[in-house]
PDB file of N, CA, C and O in Angstrom:
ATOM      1  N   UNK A   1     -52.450  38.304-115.359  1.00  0.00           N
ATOM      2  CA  UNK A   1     -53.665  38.958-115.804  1.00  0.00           C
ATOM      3  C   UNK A   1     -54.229  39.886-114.733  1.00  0.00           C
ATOM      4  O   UNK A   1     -54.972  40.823-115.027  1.00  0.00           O
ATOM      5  N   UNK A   2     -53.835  39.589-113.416  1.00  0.00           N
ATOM      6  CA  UNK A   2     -54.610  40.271-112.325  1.00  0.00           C
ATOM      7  C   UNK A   2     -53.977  42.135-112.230  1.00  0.00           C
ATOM      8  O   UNK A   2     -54.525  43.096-111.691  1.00  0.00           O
ATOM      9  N   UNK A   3     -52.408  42.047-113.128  1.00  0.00           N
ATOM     10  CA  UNK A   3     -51.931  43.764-113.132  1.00  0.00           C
ATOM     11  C   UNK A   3     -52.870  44.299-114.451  1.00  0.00           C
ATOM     12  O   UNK A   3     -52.967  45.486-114.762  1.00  0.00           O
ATOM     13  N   UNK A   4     -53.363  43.469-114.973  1.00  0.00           N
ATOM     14  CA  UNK A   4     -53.968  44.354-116.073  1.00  0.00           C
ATOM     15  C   UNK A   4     -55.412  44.867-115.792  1.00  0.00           C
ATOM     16  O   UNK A   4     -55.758  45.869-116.417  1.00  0.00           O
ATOM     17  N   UNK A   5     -56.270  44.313-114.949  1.00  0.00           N
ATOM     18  CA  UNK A   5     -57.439  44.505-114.154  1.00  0.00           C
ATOM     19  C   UNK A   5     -57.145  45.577-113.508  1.00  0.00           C
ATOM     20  O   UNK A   5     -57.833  46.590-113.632  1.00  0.00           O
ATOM     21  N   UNK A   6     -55.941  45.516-112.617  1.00  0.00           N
ATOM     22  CA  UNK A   6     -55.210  46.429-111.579  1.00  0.00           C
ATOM     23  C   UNK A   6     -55.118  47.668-112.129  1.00  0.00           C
ATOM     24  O   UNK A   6     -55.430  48.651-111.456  1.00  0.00           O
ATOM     25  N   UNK A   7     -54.705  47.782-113.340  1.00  0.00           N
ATOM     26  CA  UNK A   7     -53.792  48.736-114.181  1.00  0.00           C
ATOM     27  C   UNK A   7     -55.107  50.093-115.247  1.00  0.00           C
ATOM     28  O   UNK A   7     -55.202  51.317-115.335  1.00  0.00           O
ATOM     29  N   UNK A   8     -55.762  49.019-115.762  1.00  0.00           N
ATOM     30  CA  UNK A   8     -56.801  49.631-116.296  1.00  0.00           C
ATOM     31  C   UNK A   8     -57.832  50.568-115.712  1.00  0.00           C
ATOM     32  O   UNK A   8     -58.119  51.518-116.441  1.00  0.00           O
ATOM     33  N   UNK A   9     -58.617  50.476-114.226  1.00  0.00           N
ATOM     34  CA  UNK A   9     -59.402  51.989-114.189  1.00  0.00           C
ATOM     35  C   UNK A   9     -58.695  53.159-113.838  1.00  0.00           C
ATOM     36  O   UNK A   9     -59.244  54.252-113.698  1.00  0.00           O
ATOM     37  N   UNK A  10     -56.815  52.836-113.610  1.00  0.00           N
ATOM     38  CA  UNK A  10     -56.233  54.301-113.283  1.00  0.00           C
ATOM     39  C   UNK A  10     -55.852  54.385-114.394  1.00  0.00           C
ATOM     40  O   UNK A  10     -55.829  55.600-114.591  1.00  0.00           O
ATOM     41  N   UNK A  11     -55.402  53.710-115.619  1.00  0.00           N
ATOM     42  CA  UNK A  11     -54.963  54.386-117.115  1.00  0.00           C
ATOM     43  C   UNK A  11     -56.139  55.022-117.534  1.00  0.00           C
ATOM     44  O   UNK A  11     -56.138  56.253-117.547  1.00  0.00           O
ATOM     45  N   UNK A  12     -57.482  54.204-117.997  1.00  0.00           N
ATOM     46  CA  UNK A  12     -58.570  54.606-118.139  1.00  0.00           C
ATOM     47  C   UNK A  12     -58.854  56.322-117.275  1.00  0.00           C
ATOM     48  O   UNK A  12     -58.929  57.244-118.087  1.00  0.00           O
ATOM     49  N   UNK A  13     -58.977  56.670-116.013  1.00  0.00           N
ATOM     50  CA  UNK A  13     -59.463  57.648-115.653  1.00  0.00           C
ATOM     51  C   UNK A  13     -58.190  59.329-116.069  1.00  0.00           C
ATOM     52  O   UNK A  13     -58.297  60.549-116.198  1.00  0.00           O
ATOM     53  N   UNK A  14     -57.140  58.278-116.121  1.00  0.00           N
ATOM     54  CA  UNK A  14     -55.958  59.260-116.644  1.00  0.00           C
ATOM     55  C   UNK A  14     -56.094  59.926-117.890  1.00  0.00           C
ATOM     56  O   UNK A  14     -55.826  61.125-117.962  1.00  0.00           O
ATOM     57  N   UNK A  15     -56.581  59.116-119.136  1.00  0.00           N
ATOM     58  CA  UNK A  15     -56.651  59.267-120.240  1.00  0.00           C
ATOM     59  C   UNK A  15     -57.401  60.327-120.249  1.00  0.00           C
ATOM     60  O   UNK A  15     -56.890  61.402-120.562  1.00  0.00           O
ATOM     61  N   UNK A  16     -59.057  60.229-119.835  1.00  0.00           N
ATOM     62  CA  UNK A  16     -60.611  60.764-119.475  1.00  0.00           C
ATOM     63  C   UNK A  16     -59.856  62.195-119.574  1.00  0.00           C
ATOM     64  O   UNK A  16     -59.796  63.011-120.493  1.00  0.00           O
ATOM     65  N   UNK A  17     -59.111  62.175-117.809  1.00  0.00           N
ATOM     66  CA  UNK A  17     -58.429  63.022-117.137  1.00  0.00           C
ATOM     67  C   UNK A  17     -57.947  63.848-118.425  1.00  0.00           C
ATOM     68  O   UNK A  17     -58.771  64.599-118.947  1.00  0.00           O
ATOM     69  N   UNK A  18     -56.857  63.767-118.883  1.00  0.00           N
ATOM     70  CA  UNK A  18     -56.146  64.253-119.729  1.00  0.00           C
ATOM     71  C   UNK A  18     -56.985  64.852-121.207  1.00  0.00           C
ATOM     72  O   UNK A  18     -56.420  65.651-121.954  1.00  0.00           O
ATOM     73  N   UNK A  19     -58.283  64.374-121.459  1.00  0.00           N
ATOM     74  CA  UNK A  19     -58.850  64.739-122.649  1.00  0.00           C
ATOM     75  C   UNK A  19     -59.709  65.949-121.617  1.00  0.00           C
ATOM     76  O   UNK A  19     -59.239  67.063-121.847  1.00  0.00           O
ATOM     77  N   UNK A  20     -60.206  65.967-121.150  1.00  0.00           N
ATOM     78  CA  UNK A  20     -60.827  66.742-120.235  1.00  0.00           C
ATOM     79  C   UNK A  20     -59.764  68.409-119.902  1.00  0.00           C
ATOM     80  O   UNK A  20     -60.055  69.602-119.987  1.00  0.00           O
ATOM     81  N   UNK A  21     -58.838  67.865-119.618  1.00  0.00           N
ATOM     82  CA  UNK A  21     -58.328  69.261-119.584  1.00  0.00           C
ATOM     83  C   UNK A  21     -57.934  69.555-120.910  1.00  0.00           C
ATOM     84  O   UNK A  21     -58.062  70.742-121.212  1.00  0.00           O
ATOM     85  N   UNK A  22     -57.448  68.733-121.868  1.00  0.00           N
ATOM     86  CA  UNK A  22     -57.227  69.667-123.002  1.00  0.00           C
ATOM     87  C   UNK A  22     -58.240  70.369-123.946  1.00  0.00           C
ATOM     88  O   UNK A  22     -58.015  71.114-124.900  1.00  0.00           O
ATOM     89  N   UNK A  23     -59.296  69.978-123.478  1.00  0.00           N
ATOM     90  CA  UNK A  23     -60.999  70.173-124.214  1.00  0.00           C
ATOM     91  C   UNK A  23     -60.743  71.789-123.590  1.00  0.00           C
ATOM     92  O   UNK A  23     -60.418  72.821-124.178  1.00  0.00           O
ATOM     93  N   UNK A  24     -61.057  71.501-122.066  1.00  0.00           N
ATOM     94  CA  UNK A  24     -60.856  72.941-121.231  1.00  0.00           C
ATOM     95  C   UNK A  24     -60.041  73.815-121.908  1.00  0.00           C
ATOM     96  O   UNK A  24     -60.622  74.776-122.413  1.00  0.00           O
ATOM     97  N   UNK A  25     -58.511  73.722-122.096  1.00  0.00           N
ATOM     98  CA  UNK A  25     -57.760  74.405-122.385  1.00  0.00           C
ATOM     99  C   UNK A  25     -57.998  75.221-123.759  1.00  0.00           C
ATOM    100  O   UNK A  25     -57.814  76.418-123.981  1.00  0.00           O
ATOM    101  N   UNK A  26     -58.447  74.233-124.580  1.00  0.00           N
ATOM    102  CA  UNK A  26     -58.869  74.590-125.784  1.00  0.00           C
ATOM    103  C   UNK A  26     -59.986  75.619-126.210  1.00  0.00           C
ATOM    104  O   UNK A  26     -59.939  76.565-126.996  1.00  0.00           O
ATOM    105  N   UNK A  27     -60.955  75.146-125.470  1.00  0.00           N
ATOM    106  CA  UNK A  27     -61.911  75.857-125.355  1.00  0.00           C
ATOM    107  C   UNK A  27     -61.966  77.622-124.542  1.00  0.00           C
ATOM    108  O   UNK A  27     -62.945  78.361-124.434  1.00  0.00           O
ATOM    109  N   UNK A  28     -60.983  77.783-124.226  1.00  0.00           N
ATOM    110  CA  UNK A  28     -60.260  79.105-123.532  1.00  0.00           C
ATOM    111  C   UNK A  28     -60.057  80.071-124.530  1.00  0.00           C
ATOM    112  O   UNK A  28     -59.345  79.787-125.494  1.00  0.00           O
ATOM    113  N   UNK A  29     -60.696  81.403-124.410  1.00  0.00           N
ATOM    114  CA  UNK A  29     -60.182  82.501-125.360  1.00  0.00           C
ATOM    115  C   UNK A  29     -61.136  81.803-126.641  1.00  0.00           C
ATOM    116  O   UNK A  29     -62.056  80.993-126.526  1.00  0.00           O
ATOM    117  N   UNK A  30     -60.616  82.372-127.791  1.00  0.00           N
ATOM    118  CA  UNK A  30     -60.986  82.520-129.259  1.00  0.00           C
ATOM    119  C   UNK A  30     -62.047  83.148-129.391  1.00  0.00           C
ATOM    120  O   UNK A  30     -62.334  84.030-128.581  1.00  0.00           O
ATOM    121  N   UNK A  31     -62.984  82.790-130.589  1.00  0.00           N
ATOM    122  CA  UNK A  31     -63.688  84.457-130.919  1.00  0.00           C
ATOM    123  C   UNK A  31     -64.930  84.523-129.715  1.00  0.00           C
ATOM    124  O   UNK A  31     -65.193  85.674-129.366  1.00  0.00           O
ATOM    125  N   UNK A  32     -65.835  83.276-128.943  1.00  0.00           N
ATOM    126  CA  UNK A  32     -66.568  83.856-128.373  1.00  0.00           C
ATOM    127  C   UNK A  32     -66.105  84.472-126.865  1.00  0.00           C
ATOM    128  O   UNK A  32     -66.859  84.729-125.927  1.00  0.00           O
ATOM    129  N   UNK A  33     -64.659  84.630-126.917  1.00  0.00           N
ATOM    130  CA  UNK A  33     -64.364  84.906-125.350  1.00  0.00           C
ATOM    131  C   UNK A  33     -65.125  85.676-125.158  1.00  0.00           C
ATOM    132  O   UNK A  33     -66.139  85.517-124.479  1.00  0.00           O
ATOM    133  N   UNK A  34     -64.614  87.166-126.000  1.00  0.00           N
ATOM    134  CA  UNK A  34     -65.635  88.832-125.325  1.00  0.00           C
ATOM    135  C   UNK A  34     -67.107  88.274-125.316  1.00  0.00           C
ATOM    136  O   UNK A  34     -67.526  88.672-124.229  1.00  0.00           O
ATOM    137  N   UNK A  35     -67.944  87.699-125.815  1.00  0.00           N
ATOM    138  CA  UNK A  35     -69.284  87.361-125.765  1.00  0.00           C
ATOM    139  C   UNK A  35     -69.210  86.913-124.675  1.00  0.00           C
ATOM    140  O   UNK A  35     -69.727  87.709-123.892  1.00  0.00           O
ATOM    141  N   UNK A  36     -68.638  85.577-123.915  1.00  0.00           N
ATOM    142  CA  UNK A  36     -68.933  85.064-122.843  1.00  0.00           C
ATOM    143  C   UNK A  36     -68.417  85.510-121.377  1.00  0.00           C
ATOM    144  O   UNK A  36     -68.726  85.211-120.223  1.00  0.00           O
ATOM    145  N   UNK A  37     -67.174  86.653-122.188  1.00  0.00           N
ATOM    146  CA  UNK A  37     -66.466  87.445-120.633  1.00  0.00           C
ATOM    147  C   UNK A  37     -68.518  88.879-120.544  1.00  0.00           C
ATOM    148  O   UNK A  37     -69.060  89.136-119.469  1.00  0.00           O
ATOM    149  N   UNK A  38     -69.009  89.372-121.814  1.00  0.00           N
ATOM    150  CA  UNK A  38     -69.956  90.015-121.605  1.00  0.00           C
ATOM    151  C   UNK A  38     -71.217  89.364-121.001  1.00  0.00           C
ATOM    152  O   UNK A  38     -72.150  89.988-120.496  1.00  0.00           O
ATOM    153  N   UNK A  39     -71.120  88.064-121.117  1.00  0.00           N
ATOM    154  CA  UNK A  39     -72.338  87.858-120.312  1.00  0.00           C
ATOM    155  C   UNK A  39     -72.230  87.492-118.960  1.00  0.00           C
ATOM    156  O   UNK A  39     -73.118  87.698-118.133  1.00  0.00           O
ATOM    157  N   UNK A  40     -70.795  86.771-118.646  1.00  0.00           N
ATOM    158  CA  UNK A  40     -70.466  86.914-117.114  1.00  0.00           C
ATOM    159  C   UNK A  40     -70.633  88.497-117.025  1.00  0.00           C
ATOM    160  O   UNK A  40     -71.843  88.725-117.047  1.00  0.00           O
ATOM    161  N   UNK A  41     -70.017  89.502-116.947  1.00  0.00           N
ATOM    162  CA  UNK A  41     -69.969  90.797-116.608  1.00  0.00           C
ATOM    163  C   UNK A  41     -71.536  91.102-116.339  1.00  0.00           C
ATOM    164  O   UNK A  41     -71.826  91.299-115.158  1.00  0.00           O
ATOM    165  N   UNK A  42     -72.652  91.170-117.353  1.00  0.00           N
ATOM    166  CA  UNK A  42     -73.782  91.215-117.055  1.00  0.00           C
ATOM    167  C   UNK A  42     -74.169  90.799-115.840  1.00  0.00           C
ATOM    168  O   UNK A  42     -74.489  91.517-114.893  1.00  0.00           O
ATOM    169  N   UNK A  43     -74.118  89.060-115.899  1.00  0.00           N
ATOM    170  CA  UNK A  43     -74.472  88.665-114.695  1.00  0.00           C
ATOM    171  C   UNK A  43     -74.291  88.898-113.116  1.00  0.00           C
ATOM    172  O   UNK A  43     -74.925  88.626-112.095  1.00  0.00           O
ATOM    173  N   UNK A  44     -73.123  89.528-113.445  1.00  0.00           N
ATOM    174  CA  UNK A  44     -72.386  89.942-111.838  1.00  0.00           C
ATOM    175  C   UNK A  44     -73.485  91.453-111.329  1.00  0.00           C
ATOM    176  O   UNK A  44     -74.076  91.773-110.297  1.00  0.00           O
ATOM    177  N   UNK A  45     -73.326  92.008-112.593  1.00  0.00           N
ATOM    178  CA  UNK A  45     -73.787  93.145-112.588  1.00  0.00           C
ATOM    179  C   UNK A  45     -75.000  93.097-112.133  1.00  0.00           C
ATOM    180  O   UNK A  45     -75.430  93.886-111.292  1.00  0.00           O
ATOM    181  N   UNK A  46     -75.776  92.001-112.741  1.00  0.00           N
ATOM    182  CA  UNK A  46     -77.403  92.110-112.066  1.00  0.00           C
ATOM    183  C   UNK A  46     -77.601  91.736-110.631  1.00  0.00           C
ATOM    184  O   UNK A  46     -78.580  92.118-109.990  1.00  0.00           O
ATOM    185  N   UNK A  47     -76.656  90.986-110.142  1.00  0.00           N
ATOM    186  CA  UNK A  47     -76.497  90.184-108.979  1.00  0.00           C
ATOM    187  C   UNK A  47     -75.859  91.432-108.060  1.00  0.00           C
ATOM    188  O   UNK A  47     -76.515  91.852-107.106  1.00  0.00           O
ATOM    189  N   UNK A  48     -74.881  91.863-108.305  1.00  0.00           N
ATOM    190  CA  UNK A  48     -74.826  93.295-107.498  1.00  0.00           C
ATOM    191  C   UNK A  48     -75.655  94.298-106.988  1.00  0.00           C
ATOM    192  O   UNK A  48     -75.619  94.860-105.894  1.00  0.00           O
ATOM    193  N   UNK A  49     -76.654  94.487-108.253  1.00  0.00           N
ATOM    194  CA  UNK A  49     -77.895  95.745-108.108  1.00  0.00           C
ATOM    195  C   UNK A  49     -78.761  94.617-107.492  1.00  0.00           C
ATOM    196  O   UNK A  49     -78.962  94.951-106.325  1.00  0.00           O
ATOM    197  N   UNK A  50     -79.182  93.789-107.673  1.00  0.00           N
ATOM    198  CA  UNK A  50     -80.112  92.647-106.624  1.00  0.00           C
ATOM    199  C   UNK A  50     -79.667  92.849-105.132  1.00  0.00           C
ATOM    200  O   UNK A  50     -80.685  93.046-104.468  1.00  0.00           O
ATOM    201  N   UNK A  51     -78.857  92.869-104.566  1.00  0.00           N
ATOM    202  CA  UNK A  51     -77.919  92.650-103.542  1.00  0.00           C
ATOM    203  C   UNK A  51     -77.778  94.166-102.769  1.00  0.00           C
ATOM    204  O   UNK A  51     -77.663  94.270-101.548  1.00  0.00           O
ATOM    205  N   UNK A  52     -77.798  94.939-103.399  1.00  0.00           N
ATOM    206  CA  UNK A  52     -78.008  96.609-103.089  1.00  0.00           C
ATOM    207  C   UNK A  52     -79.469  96.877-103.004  1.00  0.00           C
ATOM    208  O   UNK A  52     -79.749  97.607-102.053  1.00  0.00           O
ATOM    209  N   UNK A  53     -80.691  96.413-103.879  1.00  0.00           N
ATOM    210  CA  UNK A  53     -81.692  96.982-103.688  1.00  0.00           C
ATOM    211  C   UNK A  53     -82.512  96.337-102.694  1.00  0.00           C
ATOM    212  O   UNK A  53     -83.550  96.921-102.382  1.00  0.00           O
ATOM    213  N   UNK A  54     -82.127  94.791-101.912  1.00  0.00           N
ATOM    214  CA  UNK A  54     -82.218  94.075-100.778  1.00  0.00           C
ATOM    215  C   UNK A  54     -81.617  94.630 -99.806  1.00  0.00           C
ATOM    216  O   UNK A  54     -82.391  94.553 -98.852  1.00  0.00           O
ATOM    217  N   UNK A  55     -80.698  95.137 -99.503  1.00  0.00           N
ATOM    218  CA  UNK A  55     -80.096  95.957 -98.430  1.00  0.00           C
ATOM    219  C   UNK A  55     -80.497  97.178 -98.464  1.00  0.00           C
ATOM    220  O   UNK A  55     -80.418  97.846 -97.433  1.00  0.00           O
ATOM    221  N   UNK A  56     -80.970  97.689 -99.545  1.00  0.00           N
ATOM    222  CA  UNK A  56     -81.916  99.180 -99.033  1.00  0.00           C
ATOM    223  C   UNK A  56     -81.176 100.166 -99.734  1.00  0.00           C
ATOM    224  O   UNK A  56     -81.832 101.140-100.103  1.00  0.00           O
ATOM    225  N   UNK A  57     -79.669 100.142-100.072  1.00  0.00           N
ATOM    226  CA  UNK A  57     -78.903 101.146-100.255  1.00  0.00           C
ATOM    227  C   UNK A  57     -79.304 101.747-101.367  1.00  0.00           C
ATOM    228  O   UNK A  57     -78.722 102.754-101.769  1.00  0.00           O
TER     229      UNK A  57
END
């Protein structure tokens, strides 16, 4: 009984593990990519002109 105690929080965190990236994977691309690649892009963008109008340029 003591390998099954043993055995269980690394199957357990493997499993987790493994649903976790395929959620990720899944969730990659499809229709809201361009929406969410446009609001990263935004964001960089504001963070750039922030970053320029602090330095003066």
């Amino acid at each position: 009984m003591d390998y099954v105690s043993a055995l269980l929080p690394p199957v357990v965190m493997a499993v987790f593990f493994t649903f976790l990236v395929v959620t990720i994977v899944k969730s990659q691309g499809g229709p809201n990519k361009a929406k969410e690649d446009a609001i990263v892009d935004a964001a960089v963008a504001r963070a750039e002109a922030t970053q320029q109008v602090v330095r003066g340029d």
